[in-house]
N, C-alpha and C positions, 0 to 999 in steps of 0.2 A: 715181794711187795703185796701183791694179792693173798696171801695167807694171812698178812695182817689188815688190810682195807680190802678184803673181800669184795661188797661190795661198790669202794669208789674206783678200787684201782682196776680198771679193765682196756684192755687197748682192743684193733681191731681183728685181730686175731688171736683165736682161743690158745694157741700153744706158747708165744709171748707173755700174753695174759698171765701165765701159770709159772713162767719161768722168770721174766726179769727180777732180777735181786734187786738189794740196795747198792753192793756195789756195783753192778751196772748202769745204776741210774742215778750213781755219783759221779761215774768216772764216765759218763757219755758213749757208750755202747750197748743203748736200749733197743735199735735198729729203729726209732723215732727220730726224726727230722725238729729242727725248732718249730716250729709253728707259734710261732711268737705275736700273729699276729689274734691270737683266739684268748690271749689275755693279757697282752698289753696295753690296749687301748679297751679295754670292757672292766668292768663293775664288779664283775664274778667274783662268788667267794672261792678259797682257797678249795673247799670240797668241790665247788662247781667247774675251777677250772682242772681240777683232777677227773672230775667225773665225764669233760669234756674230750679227755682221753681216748672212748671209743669210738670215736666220731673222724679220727684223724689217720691219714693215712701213715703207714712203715715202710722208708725205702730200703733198708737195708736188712740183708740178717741179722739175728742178736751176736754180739760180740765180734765183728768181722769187720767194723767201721766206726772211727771217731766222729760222731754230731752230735757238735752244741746244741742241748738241750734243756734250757730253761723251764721248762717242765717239767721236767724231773725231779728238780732243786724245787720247783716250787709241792709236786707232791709229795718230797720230802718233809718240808714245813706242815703240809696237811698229816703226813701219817704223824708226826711229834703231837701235833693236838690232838691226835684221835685216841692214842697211846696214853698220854698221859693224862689229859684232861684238863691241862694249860694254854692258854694262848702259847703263839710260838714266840712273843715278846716277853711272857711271862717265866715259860722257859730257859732263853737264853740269858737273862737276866741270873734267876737261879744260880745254873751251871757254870755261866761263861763270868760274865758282865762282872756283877758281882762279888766272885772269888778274885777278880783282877782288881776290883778296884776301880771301875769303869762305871761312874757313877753320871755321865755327861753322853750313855749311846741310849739310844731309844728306836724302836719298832715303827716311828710313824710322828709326821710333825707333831700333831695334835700330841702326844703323850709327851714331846720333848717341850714344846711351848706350855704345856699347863704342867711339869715337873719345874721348867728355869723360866718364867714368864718375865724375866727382865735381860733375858741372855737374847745378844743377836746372831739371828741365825741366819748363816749364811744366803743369799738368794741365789736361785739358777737362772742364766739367762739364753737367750736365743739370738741368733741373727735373725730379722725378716728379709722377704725378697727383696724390700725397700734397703736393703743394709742399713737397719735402727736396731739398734739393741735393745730386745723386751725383755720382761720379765714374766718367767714361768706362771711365777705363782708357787702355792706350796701344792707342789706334784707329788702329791702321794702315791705311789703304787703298792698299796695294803695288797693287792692281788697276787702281788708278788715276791708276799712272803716265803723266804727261804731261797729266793735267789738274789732278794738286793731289798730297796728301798731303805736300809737302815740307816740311821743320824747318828751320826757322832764328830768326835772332837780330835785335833791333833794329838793331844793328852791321852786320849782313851785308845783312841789306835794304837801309840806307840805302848802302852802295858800289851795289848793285844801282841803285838809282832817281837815285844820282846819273847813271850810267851812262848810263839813261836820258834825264832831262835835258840830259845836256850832249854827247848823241848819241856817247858817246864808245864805244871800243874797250872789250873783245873783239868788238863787235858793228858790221858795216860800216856806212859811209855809206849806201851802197846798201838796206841789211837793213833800218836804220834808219827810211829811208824806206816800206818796205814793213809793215812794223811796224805804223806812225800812219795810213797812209792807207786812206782808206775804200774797204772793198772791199766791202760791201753795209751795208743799210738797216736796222736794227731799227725796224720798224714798229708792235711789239708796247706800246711805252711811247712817246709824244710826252709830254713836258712841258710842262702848262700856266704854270707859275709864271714869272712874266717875266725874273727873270735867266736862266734853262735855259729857256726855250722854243723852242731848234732844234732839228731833228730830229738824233736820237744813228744815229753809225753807227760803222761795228767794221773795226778792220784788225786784225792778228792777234793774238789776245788780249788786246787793250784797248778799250775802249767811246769812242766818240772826240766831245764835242758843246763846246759854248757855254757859258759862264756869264760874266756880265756883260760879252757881246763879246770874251773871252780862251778860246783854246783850253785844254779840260779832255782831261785822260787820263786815266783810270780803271778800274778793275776792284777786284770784289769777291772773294773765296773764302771758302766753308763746309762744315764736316764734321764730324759729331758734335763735338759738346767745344769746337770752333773756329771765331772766323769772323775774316778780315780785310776791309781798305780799303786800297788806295792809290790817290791821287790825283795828279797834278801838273800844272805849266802850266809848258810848253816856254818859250816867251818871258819868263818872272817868274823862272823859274831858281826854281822853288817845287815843293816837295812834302809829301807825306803818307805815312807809312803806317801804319794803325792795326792791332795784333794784340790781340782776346781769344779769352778760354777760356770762351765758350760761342754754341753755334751761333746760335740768331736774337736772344738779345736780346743778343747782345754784335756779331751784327751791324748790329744796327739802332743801337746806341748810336755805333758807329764812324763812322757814317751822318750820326749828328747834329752828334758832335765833328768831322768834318772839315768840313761846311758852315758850322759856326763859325766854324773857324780862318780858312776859305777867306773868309769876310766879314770876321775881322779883317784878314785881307791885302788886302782889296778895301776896309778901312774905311769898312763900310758900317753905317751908324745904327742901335742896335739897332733902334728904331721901325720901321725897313724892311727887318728881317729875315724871312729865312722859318721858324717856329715847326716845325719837324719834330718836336719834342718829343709833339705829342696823333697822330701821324701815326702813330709810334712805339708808343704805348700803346693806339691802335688794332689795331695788327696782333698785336701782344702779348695782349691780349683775345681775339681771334680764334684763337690758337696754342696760348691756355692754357684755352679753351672746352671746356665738357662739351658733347654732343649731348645736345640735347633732342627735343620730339616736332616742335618748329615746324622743328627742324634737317630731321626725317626727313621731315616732309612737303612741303617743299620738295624732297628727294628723288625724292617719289611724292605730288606732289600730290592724287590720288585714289584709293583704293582704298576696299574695301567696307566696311561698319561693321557687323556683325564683319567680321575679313578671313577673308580664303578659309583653307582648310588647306591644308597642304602634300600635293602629289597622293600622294605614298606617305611610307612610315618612310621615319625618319629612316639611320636605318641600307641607305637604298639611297645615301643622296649621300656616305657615308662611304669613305676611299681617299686611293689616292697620287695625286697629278695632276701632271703631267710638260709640260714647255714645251720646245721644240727650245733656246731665249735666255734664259728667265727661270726662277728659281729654281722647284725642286720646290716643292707643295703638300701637306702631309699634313693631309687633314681628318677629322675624330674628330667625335665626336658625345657625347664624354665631358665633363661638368662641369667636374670636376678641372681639365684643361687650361685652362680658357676664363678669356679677363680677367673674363667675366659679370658689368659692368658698365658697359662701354661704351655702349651701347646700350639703351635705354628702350623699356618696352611701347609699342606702336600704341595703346594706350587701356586703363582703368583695367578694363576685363572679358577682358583678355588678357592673358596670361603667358607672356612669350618664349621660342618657339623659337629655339634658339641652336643654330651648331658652330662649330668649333673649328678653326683652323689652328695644328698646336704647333710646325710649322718652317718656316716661312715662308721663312726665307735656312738658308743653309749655312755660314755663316760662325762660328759654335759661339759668336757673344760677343752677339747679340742678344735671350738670353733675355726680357728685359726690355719687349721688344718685344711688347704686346699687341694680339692680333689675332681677330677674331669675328666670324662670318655672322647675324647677324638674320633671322628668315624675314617678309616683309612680307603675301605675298597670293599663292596660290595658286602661280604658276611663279617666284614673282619674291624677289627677296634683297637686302641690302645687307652690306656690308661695311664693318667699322668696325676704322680700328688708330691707335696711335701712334706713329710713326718718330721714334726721337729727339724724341720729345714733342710732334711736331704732329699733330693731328688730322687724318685722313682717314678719307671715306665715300664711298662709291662703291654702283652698284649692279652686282649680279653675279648668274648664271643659270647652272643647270643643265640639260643637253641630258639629256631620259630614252631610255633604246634598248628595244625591246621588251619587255625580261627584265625591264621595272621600276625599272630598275638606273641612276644616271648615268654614264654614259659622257668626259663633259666638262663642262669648268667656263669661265664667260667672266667677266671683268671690267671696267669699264670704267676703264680703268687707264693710258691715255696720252693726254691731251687732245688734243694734237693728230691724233687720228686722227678725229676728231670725230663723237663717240657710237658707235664701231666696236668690238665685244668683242674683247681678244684672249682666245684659248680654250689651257685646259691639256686633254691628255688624260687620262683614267682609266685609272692601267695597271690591264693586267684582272686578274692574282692578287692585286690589292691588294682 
């Protein structure tokens, strides 16, 4: 990768730097973690969020561990434009789109709305905490070209996944092969349930396992408003592909209808089918949960009763806080701003100290997005938000410098760095 993007592709260490391939950073064994959140919600171009690369930490050795990395795909997209000189919609159009016949996919609303300006396009939608169904908007995520955002049609998909199936052209024999075969492990999920219980492994961009002894290929995709499914089996000459318009329960429902369909093609009894249906409304429960106290102390299983106070005002953790890779922070100490109710007192003789993050992304359309510091116990915080309507809490910490003053902020905000802060700094005129 670095031999051809010398200077965008760098990561934070010099011997990675030199070594990751492309197939490495197709098949998710760059020894990089997602860090999904340094261009999902930002503005960044595809070079910038490639170039944001060296700035992000490496949990793993290269080739010794499966981590989804959305980064990769997306610096893939970037090395095709730098290579050839094409947009990467301009590109796949070319190669792919094109030679299929695939005259209704597009790279981005705007190109598909001023190509079919009388075609309706589907909308994405959300739940609020109010349980009202909104609408996204058209969420574009151009930043994330080469891992998703693209539009298209039932019609267009299904020439796609024939293609697939029946190994055929614009895509070589060759390509094809590389494509399906397992070029590492996801270790992260084994399947207990006995039709899928071999272990799932990844060639480049498809999940590749077992189900009732017939090879399955598969891949999901999701983004605000949208989630899909496709599935197929190479020897059955069979496929799937499910599209709705709403990120987790319409992926999880995609989920259910294709294991269905997949066990009517396998005519398998209902009596010995696998019920994903309470699976489904498990996770949906969990998505559509308020934090309570039993949430937070599971967070911080011990702390004092009362909790400690916060070591100074409020107004010293107040400021800009700035990440080389991840979105600015502006934190406020103002009411107004605050979702101020995310988050539940530590106990009925205490009354939440709260701040405020009122920009969390840069990308000017996730107002909606509420986001809040809890103060728990003396040095210690949590953070509570809802991204496109799921629930996250984390715990996060303030560095004080002599003056009283915080200086930085940490989060715990990529799992797999495991339990490791990354820290913004405090610019200091803020």
């Amino acid at each position: 990768m670095h031999s051809i993007i010398p200077d965008d592709f760098v990561l934070q260490d010099d011997w990675y730097t030199t070594h990751v391939t492309i197939e490495d950073a197709l098949s998710h064994r760059s020894g990089l973690p997602r860090h999904d959140f340094t261009w999902a919600f930002n503005t960044a171009s595809l070079r910038d969020a490639v170039r944001n690369l060296r700035h992000l930490p490496l949990t793993e050795p290269i080739r010794t561990k499966f981590q989804y990395c959305n980064l990769m795909f997306i610096t893939m997209g970037h090395l095709i434009e730098s290579v050839t000189g094409k947009t990467l919609g301009d590109f796949l159009r070319a190669h792919i789109w094109a030679p299929l016949g695939m005259d209704e996919t597009f790279i981005s609303f705007a190109e598909a709305r001023a190509a079919r300006p009388h075609v309706d396009i589907s909308r994405g939608y959300y739940t609020d905490r109010a349980g009202n169904t909104a609408d996204v908007g058209d969420y574009d995520w151009s930043q994330s070209g080469g891992a998703g955002n693209i539009i298209s049609s039932a019609t267009d998909y299904a020439k796609w996944l024939r293609a697939m199936i029946d190994r055929a052209l614009p895509i070589s024999p060759r390509s094809h092969t590389e494509l399906t075969r397992a070029h590492s492990i996801d270790r992260s999920f084994v399947p207990s349930f006995g039709p899928d219980s071999a272990p799932i492994t990844y060639g480049f961009g498809w999940f590749i396992h077992s189900y009732y002894g017939e090879l399955l290929i598969e891949h999901g995709g999701a983004q605000p408003g949208y989630g899909t499914g496709v599935f197929y089996f190479p020897r059955k000459k069979f496929g799937l592909a499910l599209f709705s318009n709403n990120m987790m329960a319409g992926s999880l429902v995609n989920q259910i209808l294709a294991y269905d369909l997949m066990d009517d093609l396998f005519q398998i009894p209902d009596k010995e089918r696998l019920d994903l249906v309470p699976l489904g409304d498990q996770v949906l429960r969990m998505i559509n949960s308020t934090f309570t106290r039993e949430t937070l102390q599971q967070l911080y299983p011990t702390i004092p009763d009362p909790p400690l106070p916060p070591p100074v005002n409020l107004s010293a953790f107040v400021g800009v806080y700035t990440h080389p890779a991840y979105p600015v922070l502006n934190i406020t100490d103002g009411d107004d701003h605050c979702a101020g109710d995310l988050l539940p007192p530590w106990s009925n003789d205490t009354k939440p100290v709260k701040l405020c993050i009122t920009s969390l992304f840069d990308n000017g359309r996730d107002s909606y997005t509420p986001v809040e510091i809890t103060h728990v116990s003396g040095d210690f915080w949590a953070l509570a938000a809802e991204f496109s309507t799921m629930p996250a809490l984390t715990k996060v910490e303030f560095r004080l410098g002599p003056d009283g003053h915080a200086h930085s902020f940490g989060a715990l905000i990529e799992p797999a760095m495991k339990g490791e802060f990354l820290w913004w700094d405090r610019n200091k005129d803020s």
